[in-house]
N, CA, C and O atoms as a DFTB+ gen file, in Angstrom:
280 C
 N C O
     1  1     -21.136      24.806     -20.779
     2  2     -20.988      23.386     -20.984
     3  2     -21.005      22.693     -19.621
     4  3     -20.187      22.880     -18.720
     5  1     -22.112      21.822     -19.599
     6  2     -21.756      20.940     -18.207
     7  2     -21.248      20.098     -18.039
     8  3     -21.608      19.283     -18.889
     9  1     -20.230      19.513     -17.129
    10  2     -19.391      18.531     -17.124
    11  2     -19.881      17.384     -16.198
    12  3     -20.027      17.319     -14.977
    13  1     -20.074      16.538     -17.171
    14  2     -20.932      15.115     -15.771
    15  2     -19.245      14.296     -15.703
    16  3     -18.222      14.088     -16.355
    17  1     -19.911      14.062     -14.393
    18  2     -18.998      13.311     -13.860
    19  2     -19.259      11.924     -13.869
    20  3     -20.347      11.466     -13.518
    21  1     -18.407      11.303     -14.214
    22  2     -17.956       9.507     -14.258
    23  2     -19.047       8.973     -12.996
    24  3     -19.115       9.700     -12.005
    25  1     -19.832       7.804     -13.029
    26  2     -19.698       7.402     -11.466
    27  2     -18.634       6.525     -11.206
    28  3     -17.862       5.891     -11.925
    29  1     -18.794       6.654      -9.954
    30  2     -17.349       5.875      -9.191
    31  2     -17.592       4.717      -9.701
    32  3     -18.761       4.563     -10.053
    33  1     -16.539       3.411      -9.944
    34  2     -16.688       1.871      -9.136
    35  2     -16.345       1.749      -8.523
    36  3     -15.475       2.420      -7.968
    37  1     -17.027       0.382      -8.103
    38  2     -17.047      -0.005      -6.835
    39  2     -15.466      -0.722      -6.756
    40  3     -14.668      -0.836      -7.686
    41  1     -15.307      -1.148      -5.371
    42  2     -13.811      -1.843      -5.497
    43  2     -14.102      -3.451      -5.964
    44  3     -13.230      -3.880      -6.720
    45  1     -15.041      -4.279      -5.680
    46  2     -15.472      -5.243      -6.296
    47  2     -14.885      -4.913      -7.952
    48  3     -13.796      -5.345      -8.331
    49  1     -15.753      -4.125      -8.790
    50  2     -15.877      -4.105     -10.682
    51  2     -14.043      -3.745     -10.181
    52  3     -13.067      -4.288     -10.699
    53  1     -14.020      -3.097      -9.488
    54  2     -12.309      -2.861     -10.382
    55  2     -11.151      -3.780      -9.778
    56  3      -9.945      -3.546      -9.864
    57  1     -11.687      -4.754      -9.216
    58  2     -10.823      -5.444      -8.672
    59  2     -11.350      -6.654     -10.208
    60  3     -10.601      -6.935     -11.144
    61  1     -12.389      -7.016     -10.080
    62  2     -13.320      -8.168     -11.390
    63  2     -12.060      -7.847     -12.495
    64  3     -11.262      -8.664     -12.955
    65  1     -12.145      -6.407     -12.761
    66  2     -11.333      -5.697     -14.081
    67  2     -10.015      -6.065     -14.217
    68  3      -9.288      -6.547     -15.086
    69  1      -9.938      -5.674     -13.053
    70  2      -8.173      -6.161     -12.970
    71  2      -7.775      -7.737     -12.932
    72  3      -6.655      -8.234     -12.816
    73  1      -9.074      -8.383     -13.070
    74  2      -8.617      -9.810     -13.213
    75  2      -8.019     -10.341     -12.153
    76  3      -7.137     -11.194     -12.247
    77  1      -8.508      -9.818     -10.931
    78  2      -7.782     -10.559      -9.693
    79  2      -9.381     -11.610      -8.580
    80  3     -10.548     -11.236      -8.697
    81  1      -9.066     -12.567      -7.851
    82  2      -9.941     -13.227      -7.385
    83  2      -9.953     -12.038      -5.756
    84  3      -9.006     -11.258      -5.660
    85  1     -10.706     -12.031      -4.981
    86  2     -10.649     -11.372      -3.649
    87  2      -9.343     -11.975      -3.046
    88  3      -8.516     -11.153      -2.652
    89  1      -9.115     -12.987      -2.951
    90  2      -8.202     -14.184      -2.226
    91  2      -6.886     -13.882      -2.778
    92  3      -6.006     -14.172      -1.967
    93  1      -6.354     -13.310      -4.083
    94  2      -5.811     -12.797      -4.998
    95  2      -5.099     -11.741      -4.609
    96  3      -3.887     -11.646      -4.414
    97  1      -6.107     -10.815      -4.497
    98  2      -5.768      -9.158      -4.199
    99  2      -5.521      -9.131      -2.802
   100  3      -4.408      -8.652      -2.586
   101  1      -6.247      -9.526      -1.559
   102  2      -5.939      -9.750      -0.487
   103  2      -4.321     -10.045      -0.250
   104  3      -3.556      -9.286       0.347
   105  1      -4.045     -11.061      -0.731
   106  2      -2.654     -11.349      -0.311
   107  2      -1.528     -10.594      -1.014
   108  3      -0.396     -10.457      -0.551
   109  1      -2.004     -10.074      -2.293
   110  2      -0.988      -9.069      -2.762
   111  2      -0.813      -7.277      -1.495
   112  3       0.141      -6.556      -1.204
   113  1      -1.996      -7.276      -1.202
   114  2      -2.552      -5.859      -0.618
   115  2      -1.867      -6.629       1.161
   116  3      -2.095      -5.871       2.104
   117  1      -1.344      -7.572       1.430
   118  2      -1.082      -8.389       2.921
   119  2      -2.318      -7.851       4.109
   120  3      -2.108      -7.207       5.136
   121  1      -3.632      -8.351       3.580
   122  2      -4.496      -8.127       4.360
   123  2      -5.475      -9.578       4.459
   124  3      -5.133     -10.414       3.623
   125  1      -6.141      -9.819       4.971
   126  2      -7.307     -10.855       4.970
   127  2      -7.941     -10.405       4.098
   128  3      -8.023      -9.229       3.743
   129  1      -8.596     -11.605       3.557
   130  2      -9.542     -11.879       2.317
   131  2     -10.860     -11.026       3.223
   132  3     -11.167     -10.056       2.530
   133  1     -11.551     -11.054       4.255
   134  2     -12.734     -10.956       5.145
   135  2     -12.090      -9.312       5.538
   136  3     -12.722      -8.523       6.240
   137  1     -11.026      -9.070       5.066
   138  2     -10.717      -7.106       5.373
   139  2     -11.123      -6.951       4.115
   140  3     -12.240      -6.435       4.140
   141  1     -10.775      -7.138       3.067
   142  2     -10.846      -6.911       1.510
   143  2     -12.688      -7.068       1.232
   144  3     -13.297      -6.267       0.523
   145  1     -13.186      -7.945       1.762
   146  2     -14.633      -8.098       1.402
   147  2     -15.430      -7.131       2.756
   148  3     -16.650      -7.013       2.640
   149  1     -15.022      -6.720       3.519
   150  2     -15.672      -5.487       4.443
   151  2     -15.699      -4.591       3.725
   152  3     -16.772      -3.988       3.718
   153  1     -14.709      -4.116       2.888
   154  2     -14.276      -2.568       2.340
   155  2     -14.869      -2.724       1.137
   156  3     -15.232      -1.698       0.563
   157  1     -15.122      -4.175       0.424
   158  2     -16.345      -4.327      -1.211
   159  2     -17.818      -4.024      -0.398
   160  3     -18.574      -3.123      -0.763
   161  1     -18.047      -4.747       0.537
   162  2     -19.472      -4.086       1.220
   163  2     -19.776      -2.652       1.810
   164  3     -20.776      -2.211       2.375
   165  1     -18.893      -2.235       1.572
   166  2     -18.700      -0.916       2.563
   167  2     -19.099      -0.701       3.599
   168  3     -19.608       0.342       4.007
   169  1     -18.824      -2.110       4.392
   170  2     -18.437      -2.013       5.819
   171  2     -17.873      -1.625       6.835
   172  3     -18.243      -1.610       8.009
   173  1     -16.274      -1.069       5.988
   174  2     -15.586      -0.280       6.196
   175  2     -14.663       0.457       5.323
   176  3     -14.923       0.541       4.122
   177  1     -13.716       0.943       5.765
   178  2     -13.092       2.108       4.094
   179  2     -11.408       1.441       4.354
   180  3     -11.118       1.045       5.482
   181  1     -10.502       1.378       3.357
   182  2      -9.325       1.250       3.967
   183  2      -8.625       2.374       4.629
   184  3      -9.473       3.258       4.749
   185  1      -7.329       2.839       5.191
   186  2      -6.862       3.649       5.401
   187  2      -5.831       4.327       4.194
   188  3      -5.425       3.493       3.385
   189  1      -5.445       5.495       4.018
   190  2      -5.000       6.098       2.569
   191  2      -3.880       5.333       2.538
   192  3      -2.972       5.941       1.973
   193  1      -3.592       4.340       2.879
   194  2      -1.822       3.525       2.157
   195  2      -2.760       2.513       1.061
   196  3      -2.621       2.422      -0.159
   197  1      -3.721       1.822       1.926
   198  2      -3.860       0.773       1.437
   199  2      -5.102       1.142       0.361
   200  3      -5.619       0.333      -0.409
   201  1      -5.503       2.778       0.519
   202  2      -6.319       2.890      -1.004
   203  2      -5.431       3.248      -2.258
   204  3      -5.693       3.376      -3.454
   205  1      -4.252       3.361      -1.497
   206  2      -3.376       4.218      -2.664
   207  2      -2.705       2.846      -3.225
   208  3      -2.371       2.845      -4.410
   209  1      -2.463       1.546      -2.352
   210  2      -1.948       0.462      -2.977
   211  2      -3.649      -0.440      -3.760
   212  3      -3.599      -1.459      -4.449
   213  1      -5.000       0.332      -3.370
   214  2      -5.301      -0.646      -4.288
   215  2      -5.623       0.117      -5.557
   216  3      -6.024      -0.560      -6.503
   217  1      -5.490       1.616      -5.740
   218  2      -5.306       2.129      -6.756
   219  2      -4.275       1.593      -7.815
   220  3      -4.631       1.636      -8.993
   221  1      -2.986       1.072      -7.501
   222  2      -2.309       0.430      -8.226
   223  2      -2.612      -0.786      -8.441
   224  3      -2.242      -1.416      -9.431
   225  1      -3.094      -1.087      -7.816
   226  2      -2.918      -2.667      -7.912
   227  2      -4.243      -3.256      -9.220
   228  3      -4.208      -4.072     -10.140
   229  1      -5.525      -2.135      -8.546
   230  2      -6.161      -2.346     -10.018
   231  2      -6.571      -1.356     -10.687
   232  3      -7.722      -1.179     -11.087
   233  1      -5.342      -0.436     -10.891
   234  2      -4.990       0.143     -12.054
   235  2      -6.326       1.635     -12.096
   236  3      -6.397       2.280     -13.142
   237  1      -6.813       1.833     -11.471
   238  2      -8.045       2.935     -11.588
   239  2      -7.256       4.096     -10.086
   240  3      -6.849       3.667      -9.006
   241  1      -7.267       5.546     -10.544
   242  2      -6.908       6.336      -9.648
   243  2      -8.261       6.221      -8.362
   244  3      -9.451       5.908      -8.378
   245  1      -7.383       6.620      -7.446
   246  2      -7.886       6.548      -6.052
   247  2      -9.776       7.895      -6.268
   248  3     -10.858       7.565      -5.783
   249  1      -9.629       8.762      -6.789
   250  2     -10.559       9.451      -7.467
   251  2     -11.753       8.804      -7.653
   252  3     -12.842       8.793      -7.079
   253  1     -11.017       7.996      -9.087
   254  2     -12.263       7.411      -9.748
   255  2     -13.194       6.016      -8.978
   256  3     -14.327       5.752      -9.378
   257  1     -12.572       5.272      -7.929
   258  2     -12.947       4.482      -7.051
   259  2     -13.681       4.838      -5.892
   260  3     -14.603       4.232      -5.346
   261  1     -12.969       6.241      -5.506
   262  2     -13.509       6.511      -4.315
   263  2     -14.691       7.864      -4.238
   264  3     -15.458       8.116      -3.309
   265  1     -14.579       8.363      -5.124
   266  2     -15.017       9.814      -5.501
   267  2     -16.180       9.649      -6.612
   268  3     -17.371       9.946      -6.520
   269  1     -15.582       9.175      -7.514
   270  2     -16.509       9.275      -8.989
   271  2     -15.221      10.325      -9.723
   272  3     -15.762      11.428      -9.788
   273  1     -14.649      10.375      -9.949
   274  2     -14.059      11.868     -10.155
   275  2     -12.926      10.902     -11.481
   276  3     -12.628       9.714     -11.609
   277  1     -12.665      11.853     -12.061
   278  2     -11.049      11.489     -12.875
   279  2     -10.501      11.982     -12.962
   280  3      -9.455      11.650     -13.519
């Protein structure tokens, strides 16, 4: 049996999902709106606190955002 794997989303769809605006999540996450939209372009990556706070914040494990994985 082969097991396909999920693809990832992006942090954009799971931030959309979670019903938060960038400007939104930014200030919950205490970062700039222009840090939050580097890391939707993948301009840059966050560091593991702040992937593990946006895993909570919109609700999808750090895995399935960053990996594809569940």
């Amino acid at each position: 049996m082969t097991m396909v794997m999920p693809p990832k989303i992006s942090l954009e769809a799971a931030r959309v999902n979670a019903k938060l605006l960038q400007k939104e999540a930014a200030e919950a996450l205490n970062i700039t709106p222009a840090t939050l939209r580097s890391w939707e372009n993948g301009d840059t990556m966050p560091d593991y606190n702040k992937a593990m706070e946006l895993s909570e914040l919109y609700h999808y494990p750090t895995d399935y955002i960053f990996f594809g994985k569940h």
